[in-house]
N, C-alpha and C positions, 0 to 999 in steps of 0.2 A: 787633125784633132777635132774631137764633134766639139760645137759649143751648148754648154745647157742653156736651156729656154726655160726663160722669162714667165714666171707665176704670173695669172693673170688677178690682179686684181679686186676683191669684192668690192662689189658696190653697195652703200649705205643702205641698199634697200634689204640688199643678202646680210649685211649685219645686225641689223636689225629684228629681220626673221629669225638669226641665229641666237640673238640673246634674250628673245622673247621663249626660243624653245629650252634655252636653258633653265629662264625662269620658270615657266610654264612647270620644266621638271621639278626643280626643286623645292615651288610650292608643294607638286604632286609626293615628292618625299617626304615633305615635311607634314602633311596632313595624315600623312599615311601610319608616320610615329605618331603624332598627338593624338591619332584613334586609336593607335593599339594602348597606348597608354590608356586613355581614358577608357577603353571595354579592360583591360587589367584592372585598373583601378576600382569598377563597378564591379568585377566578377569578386576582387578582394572585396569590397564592402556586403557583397553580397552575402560571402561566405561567411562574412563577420557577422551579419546579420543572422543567418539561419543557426548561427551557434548561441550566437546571444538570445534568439529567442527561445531556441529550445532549452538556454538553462533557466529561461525564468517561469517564477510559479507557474502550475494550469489553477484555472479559476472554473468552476462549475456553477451553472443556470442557477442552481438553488442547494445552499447550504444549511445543515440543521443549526440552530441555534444554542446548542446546550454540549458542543464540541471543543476541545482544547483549536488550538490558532492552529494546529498542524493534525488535526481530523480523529482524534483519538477521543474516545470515550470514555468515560472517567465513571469508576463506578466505587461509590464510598457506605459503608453499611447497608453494602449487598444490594443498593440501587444505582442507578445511574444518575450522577446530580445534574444538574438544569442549570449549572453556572462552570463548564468546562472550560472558559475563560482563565479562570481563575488557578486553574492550574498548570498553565502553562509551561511555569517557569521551575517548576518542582517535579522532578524527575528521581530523586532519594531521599534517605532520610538525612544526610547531611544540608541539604538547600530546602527541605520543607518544614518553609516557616508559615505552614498553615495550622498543623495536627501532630507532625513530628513523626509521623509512621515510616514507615519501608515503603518502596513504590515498586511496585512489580511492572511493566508494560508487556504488552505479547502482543503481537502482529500477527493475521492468521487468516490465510487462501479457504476460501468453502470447499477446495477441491483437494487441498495438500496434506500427504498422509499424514506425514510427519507431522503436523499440524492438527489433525482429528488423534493421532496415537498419546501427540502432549495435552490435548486437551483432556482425554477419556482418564489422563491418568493423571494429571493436577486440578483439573476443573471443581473439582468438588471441594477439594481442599481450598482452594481461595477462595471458592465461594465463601466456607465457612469463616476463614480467616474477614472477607470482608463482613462478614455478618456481624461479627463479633468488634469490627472496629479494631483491626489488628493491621490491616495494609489499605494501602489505596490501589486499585487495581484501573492501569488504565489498556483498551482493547483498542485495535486496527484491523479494523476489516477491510482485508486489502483483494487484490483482482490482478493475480498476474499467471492465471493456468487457464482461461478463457479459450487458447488456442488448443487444450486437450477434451472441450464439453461439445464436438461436432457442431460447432454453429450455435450451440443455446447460450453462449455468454453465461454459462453455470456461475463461475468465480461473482462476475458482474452483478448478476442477478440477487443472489444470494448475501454477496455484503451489503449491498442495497437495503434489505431486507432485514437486515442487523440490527443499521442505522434509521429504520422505519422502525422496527419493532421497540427499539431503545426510547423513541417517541412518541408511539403510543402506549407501551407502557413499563415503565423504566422500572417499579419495583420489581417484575418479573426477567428482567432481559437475560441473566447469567441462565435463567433455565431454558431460554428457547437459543442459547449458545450451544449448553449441552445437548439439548435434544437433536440439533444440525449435524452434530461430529459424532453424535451415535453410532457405532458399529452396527452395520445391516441399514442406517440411514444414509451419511454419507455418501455418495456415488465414488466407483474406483478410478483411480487414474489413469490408470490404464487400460481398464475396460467400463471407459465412461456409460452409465444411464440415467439417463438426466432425470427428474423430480420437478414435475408441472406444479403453475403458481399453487392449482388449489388444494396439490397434496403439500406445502408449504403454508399455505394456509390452515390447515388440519393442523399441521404440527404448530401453527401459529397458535390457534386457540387449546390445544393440548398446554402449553404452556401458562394460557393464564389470558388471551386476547379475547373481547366478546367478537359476536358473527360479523358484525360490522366493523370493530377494527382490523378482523380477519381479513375483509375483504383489501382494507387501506394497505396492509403488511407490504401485497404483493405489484404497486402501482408503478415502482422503477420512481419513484420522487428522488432517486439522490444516487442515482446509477451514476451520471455525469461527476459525483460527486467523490464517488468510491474511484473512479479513473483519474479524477486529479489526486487524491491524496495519495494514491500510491503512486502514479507518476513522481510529485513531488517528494515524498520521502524515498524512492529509488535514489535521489542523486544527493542523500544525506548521506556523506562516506560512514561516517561514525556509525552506520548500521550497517556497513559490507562486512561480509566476512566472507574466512577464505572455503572457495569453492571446491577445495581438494585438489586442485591443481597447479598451487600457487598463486591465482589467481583470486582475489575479492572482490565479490558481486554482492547486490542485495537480491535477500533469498527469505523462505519462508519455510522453517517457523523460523520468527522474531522474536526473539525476549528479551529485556532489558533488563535487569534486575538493582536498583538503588543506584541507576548509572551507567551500569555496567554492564556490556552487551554478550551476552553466551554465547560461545565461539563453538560449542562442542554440543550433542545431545548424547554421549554415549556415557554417562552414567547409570549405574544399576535403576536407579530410584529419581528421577529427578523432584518427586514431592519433597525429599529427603535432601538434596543437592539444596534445593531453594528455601528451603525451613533453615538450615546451616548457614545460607548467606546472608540470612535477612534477621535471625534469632529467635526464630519462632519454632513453636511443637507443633507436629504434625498432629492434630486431634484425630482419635480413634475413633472407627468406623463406629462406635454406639454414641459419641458426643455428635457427629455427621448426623446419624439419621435422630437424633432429637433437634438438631437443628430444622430439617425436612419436615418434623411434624411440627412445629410451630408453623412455619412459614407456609406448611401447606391448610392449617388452621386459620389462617388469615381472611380468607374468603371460601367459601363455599363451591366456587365454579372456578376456581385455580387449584390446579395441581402442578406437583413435581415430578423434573424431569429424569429424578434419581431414579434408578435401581438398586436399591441398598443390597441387594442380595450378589450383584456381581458388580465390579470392578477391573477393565481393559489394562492388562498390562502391557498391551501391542508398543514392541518398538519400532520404528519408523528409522531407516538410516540414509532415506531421500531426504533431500533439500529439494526446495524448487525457486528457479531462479525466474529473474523477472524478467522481460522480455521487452525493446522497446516501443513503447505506445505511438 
């Protein structure tokens, strides 16, 4: 019968090699989780970070002074007032404890059809309505078709120039609105051609600008500025609506009317839609064009943008939605 043999022994010095590689390892495990933790832990903070920042305000280099807190233009007796502050917080006639009127808002791309089709065919009507001291009408020129103008930042450029023009000269600003979304001015969406500052400038001074504020119209002062405010009101859900897909995005045209966001533009008449909601008469085209001839009696080297003689019925059943900045 074999006999078994006798385990030889470690020596203190083998054991000690042995329990330094064990440690040895299990520090090596153990650093090896506290780093994955800790890149985990950074990558979460990280991700927490890029969403936290991207839901907070954008802020631009240089803002106009005479703008509502959220970029809107406020125009009352048919001018833009110089304390857009102050209307903040009044969006109808139920919460406007200023004047007590209706409040119309409209949000409006330089490039979206649907947006020159509402304008060509309400435009004149609120003009008159604000003339008259009947609505407080407040505008957003927004910037979200830039990737349809080949590189020229048309959208950009153009509310830019809204918000310039409103500036320097705020009794005229609703005519050089309309004269932007003119049919045959307007560039197509689809077969963009873009409109150089100085034929912008023509149209500036066709509205009512002398040669020298002509020139100021078109300097991009508040470009940066048209980019955060529609950035910023993009992630207002209360202005999404739905995209025909089920889906609500923020899109353009925008209108709000005493509140209340128009979900639809397929109304025959929408001068008629908005006169209904708000309690007002549509005034006929002969009380219109006596409004034009006062207003264009004002000054000598101001005209208007009206053509009393025609009237755009173009419907528009594009939306355009907004794209992330």
């Amino acid at each position: 019968m074999a006999t078994k043999k006798n385990a030889r022994k470690k020596t203190n010095d083998e054991i000690k090699a042995e329990n330094a590689a064990q440690l040895k390892e299990t520090r090596m495990y153990t650093l090896i989780g506290i780093t994955t933790v800790v890149i985990l832990a950074m990558i979460t903070l990280l991700i927490g970070f890029v969403i936290w920042h991207g839901n907070q305000p954008k802020t631009a280099s240089v803002s106009p002074s005479f703008t509502t807190s959220n970029g809107a233009i406020v125009i009352v007796n048919g001018k833009v007032d110089d304390n857009g502050k102050r209307w903040d917080n009044i969006d109808s006639k139920d919460n406007n404890t200023i004047n007590h009127l209706p409040v119309i808002a409209n949000g409006q791309d330089p490039l979206c059809p649907g947006c020159g089709a509402l304008e060509r065919e309400i435009g004149d009507t609120v003009e008159y309505w604000s003339e008259h001291n009947q609505v407080v009408y407040k505008q957003w020129p927004l910037s979200i078709l830039d990737r349809l103008s080949n590189g020229a930042r048309y959208s950009t450029r153009v509310a830019a120039d809204f918000y310039r023009f409103a500036e320097l000269d705020p009794n005229d600003y609703l005519k050089f609105v309309s004269i932007m979304y003119e049919s045959g001015i307007q560039p197509s969406e689809s077969a963009f051609v873009n409109i150089d500052d100085s034929k912008i400038q023509e149209y500036g001074k066709k509205a009512g600008l002398t040669d020298e504020q002509a020139k100021q119209l078109t300097d991009g002062k508040y470009q940066d500025f048209v980019e955060a405010t529609t950035s910023n009101l993009s992630k207002d859900k209360s202005l999404w609506r739905d995209a025909g897909d089920g889906q609500s995005t923020f899109m353009t045209p925008l209108l709000v009317i005493n509140g209340e966001l128009v979900q639809s533009y397929d109304a025959d008449d929408m001068t008629t839609y908005i006169a209904n909601k708000i309690g007002l008469t549509v005034p006929s085209e002969t009380d219109k064009n006596k409004t034009d001839k006062i207003t264009s009696s004002k000054s000598d080297n101001k005209t208007t943008s009206k053509d009393s003689s025609t009237k755009s019925s173009e419907k528009s059943s594009s939306t355009d939605k907004t794209t992330t900045k």
